[in-house]
GULUMKE-508308 format. One record per residue (C-alpha): z negated, x, y. Coordinates in nm, 2 decimals. Example, Ala and Ser with C-alpha at 12.3 -4.5 7.8 and 13.67 -1.06 7.14 Angstrom:
BEGIN
      Z      X      Y
  -0.78   1.23  -0.45
  -0.71   1.37  -0.11
END
This chain:
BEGIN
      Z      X      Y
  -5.37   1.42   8.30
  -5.54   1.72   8.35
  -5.79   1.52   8.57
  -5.94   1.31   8.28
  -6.12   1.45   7.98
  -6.03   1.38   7.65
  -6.27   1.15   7.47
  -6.25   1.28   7.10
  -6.43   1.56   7.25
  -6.71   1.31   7.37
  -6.73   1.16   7.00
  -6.73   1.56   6.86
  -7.04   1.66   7.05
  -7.24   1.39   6.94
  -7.28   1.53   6.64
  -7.49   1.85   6.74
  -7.67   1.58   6.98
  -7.81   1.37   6.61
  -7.89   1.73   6.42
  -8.13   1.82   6.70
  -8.26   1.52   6.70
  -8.30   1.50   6.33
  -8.50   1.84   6.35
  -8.75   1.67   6.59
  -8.77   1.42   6.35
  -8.87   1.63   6.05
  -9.09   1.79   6.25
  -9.32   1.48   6.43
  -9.35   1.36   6.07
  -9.43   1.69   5.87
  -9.32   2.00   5.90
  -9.00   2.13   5.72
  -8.66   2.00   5.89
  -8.42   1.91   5.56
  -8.24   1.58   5.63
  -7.92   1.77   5.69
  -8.03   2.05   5.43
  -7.99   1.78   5.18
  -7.67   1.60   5.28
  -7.53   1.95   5.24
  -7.66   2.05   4.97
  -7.57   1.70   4.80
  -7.24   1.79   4.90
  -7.21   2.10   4.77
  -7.33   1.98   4.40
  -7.14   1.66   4.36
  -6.81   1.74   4.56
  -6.48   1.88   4.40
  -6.46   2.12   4.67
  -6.83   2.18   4.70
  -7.00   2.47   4.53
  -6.76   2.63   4.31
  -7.04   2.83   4.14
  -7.29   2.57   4.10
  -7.16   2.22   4.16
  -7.12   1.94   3.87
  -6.91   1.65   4.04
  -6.75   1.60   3.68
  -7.09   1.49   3.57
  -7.18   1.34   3.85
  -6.83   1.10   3.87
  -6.87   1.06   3.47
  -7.23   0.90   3.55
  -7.10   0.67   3.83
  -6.85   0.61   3.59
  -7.11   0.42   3.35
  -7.22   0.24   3.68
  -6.90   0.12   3.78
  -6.96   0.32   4.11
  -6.75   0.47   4.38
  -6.83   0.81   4.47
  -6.92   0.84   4.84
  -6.98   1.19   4.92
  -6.75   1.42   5.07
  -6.74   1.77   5.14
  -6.78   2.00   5.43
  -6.48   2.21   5.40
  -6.21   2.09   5.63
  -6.43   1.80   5.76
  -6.56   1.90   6.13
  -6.59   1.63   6.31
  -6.93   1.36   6.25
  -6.92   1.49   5.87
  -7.33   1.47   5.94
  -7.32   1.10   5.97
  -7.11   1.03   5.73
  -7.25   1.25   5.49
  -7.59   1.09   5.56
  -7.46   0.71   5.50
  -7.35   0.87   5.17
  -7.64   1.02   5.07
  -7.85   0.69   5.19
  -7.63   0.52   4.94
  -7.64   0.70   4.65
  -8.02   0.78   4.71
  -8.14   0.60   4.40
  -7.86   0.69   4.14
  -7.87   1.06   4.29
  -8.25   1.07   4.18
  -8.17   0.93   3.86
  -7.86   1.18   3.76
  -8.07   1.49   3.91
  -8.37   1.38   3.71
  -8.13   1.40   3.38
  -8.01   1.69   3.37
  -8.17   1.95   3.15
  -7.99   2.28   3.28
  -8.05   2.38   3.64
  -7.94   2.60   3.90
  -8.07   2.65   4.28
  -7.86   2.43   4.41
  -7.97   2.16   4.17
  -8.31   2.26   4.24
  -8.24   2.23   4.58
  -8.17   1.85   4.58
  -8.47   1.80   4.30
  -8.72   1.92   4.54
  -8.53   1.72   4.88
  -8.46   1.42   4.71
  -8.82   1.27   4.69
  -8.95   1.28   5.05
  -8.96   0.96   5.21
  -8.92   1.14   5.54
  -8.55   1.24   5.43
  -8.46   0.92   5.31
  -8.55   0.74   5.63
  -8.34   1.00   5.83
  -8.02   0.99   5.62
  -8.06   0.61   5.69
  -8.11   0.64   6.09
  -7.81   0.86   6.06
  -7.62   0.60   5.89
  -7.69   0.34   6.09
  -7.61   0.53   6.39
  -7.22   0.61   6.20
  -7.21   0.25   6.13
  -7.29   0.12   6.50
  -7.12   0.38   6.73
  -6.96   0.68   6.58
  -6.68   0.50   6.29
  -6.62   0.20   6.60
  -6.55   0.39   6.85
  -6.34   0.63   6.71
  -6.11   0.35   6.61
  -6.15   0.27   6.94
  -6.01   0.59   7.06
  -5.71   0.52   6.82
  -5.66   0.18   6.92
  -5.30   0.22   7.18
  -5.37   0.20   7.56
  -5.49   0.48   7.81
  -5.79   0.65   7.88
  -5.93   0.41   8.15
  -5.93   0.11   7.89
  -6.24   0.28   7.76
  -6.46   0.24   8.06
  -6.58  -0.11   7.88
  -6.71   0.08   7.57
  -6.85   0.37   7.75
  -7.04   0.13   7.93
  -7.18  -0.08   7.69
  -7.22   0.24   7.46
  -7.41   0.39   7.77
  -7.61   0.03   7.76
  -7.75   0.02   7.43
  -7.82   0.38   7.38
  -8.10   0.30   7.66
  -8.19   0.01   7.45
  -8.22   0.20   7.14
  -8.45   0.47   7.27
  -8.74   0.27   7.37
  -8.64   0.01   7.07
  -8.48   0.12   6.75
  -8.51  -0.21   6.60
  -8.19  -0.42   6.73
  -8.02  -0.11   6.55
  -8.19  -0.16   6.24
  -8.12  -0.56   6.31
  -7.69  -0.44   6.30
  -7.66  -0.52   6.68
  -7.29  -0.43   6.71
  -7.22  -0.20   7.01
  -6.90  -0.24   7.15
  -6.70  -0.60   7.23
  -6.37  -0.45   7.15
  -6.43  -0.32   6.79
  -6.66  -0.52   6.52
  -6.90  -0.28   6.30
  -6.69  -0.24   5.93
  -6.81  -0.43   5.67
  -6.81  -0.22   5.31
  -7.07  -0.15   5.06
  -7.12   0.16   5.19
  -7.25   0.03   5.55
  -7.36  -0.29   5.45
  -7.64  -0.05   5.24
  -7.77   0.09   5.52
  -7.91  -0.28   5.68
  -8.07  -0.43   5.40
  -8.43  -0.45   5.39
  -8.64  -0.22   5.23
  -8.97  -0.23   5.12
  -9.14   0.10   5.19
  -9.34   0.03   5.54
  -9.32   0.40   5.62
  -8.98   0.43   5.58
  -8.89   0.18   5.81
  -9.12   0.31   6.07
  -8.94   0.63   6.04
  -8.59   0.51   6.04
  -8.66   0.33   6.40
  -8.82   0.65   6.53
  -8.51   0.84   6.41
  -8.28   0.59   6.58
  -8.51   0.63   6.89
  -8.42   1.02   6.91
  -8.07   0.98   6.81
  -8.04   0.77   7.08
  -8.22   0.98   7.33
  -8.00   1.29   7.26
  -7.68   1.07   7.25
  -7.76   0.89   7.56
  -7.79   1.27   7.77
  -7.47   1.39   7.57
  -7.29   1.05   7.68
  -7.44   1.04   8.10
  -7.34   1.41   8.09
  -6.93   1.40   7.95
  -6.86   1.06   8.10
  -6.97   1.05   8.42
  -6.66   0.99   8.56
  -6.62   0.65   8.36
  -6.95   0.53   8.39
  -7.08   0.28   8.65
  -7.05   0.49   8.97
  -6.84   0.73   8.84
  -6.48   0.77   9.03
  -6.29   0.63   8.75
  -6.50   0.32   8.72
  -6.35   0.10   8.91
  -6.01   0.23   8.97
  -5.77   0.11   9.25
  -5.39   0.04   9.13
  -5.26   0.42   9.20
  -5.58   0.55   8.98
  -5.43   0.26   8.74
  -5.09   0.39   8.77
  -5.13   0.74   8.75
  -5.31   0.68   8.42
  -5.14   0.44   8.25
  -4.97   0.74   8.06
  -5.28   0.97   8.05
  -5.37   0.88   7.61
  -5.75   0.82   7.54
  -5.78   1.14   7.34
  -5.57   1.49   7.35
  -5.51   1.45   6.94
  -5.14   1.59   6.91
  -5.24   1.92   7.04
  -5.56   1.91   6.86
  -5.41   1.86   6.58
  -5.10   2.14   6.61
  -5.46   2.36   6.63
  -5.59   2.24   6.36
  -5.27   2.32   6.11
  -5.24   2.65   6.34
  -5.61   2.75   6.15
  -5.58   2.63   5.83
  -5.25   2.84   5.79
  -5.47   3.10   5.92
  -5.71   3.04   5.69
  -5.56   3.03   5.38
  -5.50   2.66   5.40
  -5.87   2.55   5.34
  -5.79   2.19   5.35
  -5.53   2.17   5.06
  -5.60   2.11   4.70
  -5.56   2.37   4.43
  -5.21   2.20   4.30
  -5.09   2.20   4.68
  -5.17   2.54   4.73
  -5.05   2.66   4.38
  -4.72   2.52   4.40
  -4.70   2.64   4.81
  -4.79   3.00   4.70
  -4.47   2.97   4.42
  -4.25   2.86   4.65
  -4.30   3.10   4.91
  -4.29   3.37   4.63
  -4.00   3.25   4.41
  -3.79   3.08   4.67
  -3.64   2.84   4.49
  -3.42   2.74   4.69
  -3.23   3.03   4.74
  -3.16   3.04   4.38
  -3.05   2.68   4.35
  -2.83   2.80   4.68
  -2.66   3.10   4.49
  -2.56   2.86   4.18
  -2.20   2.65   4.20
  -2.20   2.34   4.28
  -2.18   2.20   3.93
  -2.48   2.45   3.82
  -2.69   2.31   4.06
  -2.64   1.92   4.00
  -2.65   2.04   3.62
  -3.06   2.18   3.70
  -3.18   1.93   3.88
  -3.02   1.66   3.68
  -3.21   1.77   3.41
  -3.52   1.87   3.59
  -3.50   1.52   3.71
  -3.49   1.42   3.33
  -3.78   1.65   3.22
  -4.00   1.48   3.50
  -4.14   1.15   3.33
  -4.23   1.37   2.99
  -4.43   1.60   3.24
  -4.58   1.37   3.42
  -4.68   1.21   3.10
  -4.83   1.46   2.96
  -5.01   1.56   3.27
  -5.17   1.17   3.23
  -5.25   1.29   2.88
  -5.42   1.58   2.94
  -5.64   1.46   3.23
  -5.79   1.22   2.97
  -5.89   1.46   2.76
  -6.04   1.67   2.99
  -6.20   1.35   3.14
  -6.31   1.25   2.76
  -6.49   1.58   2.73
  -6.61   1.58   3.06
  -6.81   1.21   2.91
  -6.92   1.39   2.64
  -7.02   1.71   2.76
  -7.29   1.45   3.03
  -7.37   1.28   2.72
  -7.47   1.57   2.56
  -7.70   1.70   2.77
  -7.85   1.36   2.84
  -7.93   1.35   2.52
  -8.09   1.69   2.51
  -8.29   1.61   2.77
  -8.40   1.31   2.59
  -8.48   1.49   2.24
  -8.64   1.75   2.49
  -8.90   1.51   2.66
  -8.97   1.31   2.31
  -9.04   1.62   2.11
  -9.26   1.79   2.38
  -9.45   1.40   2.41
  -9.52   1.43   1.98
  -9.66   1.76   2.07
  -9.91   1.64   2.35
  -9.99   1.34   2.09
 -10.02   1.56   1.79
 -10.25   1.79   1.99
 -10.46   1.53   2.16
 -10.53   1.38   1.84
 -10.65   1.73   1.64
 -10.87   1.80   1.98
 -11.03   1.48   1.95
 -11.09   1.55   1.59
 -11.28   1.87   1.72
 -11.51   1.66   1.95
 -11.24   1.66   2.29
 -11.18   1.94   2.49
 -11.45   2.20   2.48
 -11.59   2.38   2.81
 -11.68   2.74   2.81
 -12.05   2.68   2.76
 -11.98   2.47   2.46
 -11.75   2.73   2.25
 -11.97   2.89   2.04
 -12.18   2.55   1.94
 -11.89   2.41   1.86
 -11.73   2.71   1.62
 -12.08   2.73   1.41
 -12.06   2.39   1.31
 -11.68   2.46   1.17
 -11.66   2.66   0.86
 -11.52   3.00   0.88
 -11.16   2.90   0.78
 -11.14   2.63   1.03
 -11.28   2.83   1.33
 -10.96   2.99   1.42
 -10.75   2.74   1.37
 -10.96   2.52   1.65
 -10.94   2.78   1.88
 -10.56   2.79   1.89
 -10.57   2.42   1.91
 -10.75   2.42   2.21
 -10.57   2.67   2.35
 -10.27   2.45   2.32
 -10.43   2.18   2.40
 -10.48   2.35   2.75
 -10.20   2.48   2.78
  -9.95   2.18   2.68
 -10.14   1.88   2.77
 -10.38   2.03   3.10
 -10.10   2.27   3.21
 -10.44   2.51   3.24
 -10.39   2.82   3.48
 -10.43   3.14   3.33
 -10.20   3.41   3.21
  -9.95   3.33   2.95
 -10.09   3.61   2.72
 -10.41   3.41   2.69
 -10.23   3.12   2.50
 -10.09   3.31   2.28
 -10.15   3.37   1.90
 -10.03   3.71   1.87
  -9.93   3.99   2.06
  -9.62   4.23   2.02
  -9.60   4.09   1.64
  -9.96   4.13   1.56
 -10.19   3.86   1.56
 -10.56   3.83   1.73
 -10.81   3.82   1.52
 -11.10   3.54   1.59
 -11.32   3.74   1.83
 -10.99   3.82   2.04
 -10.88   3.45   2.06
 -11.26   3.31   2.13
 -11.25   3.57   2.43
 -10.91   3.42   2.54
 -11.07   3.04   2.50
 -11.36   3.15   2.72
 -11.19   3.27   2.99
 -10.93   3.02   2.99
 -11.18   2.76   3.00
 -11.35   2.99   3.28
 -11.05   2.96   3.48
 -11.00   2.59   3.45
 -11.35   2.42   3.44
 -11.35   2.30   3.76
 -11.01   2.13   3.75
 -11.00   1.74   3.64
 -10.77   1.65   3.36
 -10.57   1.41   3.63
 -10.57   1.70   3.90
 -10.41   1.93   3.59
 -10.15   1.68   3.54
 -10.08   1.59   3.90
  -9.77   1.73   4.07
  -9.87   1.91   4.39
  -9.63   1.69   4.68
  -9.34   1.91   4.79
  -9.43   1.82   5.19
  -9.75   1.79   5.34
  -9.71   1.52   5.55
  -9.95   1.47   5.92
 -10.18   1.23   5.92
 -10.15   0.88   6.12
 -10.40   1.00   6.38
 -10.19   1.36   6.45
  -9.83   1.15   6.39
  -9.88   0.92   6.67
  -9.98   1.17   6.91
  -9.71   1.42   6.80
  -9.49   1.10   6.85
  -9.62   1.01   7.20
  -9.58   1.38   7.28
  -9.17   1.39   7.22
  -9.13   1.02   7.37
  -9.30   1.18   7.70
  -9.07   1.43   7.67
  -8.80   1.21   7.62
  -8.82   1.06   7.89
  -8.86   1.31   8.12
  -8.52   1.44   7.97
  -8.39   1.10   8.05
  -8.51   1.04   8.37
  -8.36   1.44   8.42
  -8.03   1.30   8.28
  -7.99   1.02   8.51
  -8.07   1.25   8.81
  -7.78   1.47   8.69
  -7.58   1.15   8.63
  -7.61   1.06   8.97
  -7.55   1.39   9.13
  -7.23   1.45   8.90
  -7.05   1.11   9.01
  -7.17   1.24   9.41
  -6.95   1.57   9.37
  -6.65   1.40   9.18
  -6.62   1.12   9.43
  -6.70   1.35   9.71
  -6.31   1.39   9.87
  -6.32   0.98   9.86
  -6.60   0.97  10.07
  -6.46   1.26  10.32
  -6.10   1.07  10.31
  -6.29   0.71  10.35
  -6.63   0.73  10.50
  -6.65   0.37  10.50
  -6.69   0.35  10.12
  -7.04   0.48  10.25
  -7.14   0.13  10.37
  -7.38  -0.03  10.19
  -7.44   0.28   9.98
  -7.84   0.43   9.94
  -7.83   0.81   9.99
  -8.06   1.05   9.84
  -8.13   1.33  10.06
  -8.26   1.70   9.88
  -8.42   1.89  10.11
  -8.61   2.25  10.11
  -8.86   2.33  10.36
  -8.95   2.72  10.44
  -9.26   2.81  10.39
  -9.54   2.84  10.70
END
């Protein structure tokens, strides 16, 4: 056994393999590398073990609730293995609802500004789909694979044909996008949650991006792949094995999971037990401290059939009252999202009757006034009216524009005492001063969160990494080839007629003249 390497470990390290090639991703396209930022982020907000500080995944499942929805996400703790790709089918998924709840909520936290700011760039959307894709077509089939019974060199089909169409994929994303299924011995699952990640979409730019995603994936998958299964690969020494190689490892398993798994329990005792729940982990931490069961040990035997007859009694009352109280707190839960929907609501309609009730005094002032036109426009106004248009404009600016300027400026008063006419006409003028070059639509306009390249500096940026790609490639292979050499190198001493018919590549160094 200890000549063959376990393949869970293969599956494992292509997940580092995807997040590099998601940050040259982020980076061809614009310039801030988030994809993953956001799947965690998501994760942290809408998961029960999330963010304990700042998550909501009460609100979050009480909104999915009102759209008959499953919620997908997962989080990070006590997930290590592929979490990125499934996280990023999840986000793909609940893309559209995700925007929606975010956009709803009225009380917010960095982490919820976080997502508000991620959750809008195309770029991130299209990578959490490539991702997902990628989960769908190799990383959730052939880990069932793995788990499927037989021994290690009943994967040399799949690594093969894996090995096959990640060369495809990274000169062609588009069979991926089309759901070409990778392996012959495992179909691709078929669930709403994968079945999402094929349909058709609409934005040109996103599927341009999501094939240029799959493309790097691929690349970085393809090296990770030619480099840990070498061995099983066509000219590898395990390729084609002969009946002792058959026998000797027809009880070697396909992946070294029992003692990965005795590991895994070794560290979350270690750690506190990270991966139980807080009911788990409550009732452990009594039992270790109580120990019950010495004291049902010390009672007689009649004592102790006497307790847990009528614990066993008590149980359906507790257990029904447990049901009880989780709708309650589920009910609140509903009504506590409701709430603040509704806030938000009453928020944006009254701040909407403000913009209408100021455009409409401005327009009975003559529209919004520049700084050349103040003083015209306060001598045709009686004196009791002039300061009264002054603060509507400055309103008006401020509400309606969103003017720059300091806040003091808008104001009526200052530390309880109110600015007499002079004061605020001096405020007007250099508000308007500060603001008279700026459009009414470039006032009202967001500025984008990314600044995304142009076409022109896109597709060069994009021919640059695909040259580099494939010099990483063609590196890869050369590795590939050398690797295989070395392993099968005692054959070839043993049996020097396995060299007939074989090509030989010679390195040579020459000295210097």
């Amino acid at each position: 056994m200890g000549n063959f390497a376990c393949r869970m470990h293969l599956l494992i390290n292509l997940d580092p393999a995807a997040s590099k090639a998601l940050r040259v991703l982020d980076d061809t396209v614009a310039d801030e590398p988030g994809t993953l930022r956001l799947a965690r982020t998501a994760a942290a907000l809408l998961t029960r073990r999330g963010s304990a500080v700042a998550g909501i995944p009460d609100l979050w499942e009480s909104f999915l609730r009102g759209k008959k929805q499953k919620n997908y996400f997962v989080t990070y703790i006590g997930h290590r293995m592929n979490i990125s790709y499934y996280e990023c089918a999840a986000l793909y998924f609940h893309w559209d609802d995700l925007a929606e709840f975010i956009g709803g909520i009225p009380d917010s936290n960095q982490l919820i500004s976080s997502v508000q700011f991620d959750i809008k760039e195309v770029l991130y959307k299209a990578g959490a789909r490539s991702m997902g894709i990628m989960y769908a077509l190799m990383m959730e089939p052939f880990e069932r694979s793995l788990k499927i019974p037989g021994n290690i060199l009943d994967l040399n089909d799949d690594l093969e044909q894996m090995e096959a169409c990640l060369k495809e994929w990274t000169s062609d994303g588009n069979p991926a996008v089309g759901k070409m299924c990778m392996f012959k011995t495992v179909a691709v699952t078929e669930n709403e949650l994968l079945n999402k990640l094929f349909e058709e979409v609409t934005s040109a730019e996103e599927a341009i991006i999501t094939q240029l995603g799959i493309e790097l994936i691929s690349s970085e998958c393809l090296i990770v792949v030619q480099r840990q299964a070498s061995t099983q690969l066509p000219g590898g020494k395990y390729y084609n094995p002969n009946e002792k190689m058959k026998k000797i490892a027809k009880t070697v398993p396909k992946m070294n999971n029992d003692g990965e798994c005795d590991m895994s329990i070794l560290d979350n005792i270690l750690r506190a037990k990270p991966g139980m729940g807080s009911a788990n982990l409550e009732t452990h931490v009594m039992w270790w401290k109580n120990k019950p069961s010495q004291y049902l040990q010390n009672m007689s035997e009649e004592e102790r059939e006497q307790t847990l007859n009528d614990a066993q009694k008590k149980c359906p009352s507790f257990i029904e009252h447990i049901k009880k109280k989780k709708i309650e707190l589920q009910n609140k839960i509903d009504d506590k999202l409701k709430t603040r929907q509704q806030k938000k609501a009453d928020t944006e309609a009254t701040y909407q009757n403000t913009k209408l009730k100021l455009s409409r005094d401005v327009a009975k002032l003559g529209g919004p006034w520049c700084s050349q036109e103040v003083d015209s426009k306060l001598n045709g106004l009686n004196s009791e009216k002039q300061k009264a248009a002054v603060l509507t404009q400055l309103k008006y600016y401020k509400t309606v524009l969103c003017a720059k300027g300091d806040r003091e400026l808008f104001n009526e008063s200052k530390k309880g005492k109110k600015h007499s006419l002079d004061q605020l006409k001096e405020n007007l003028k250099h508000v308007l001063s500060l603001n008279d070059n700026i459009s009414d639509d470039e006032a009202n306009t967001e500025a984008p969160n990314l600044v995304y390249r142009s076409l022109d500096e896109r597709s060069e940026r994009i021919q640059n990494r695909r040259q580099e790609m494939l010099f990483k490639l063609k590196s890869s292979e050369i590795n590939l080839k050398i690797l295989q050499t070395k392993s099968r190198m005692q054959q070839f001493i043993a049996n020097p007629d396995d060299l007939v018919g074989k090509s030989v590549f010679h390195k040579c160094f020459e000295k210097e003249k």
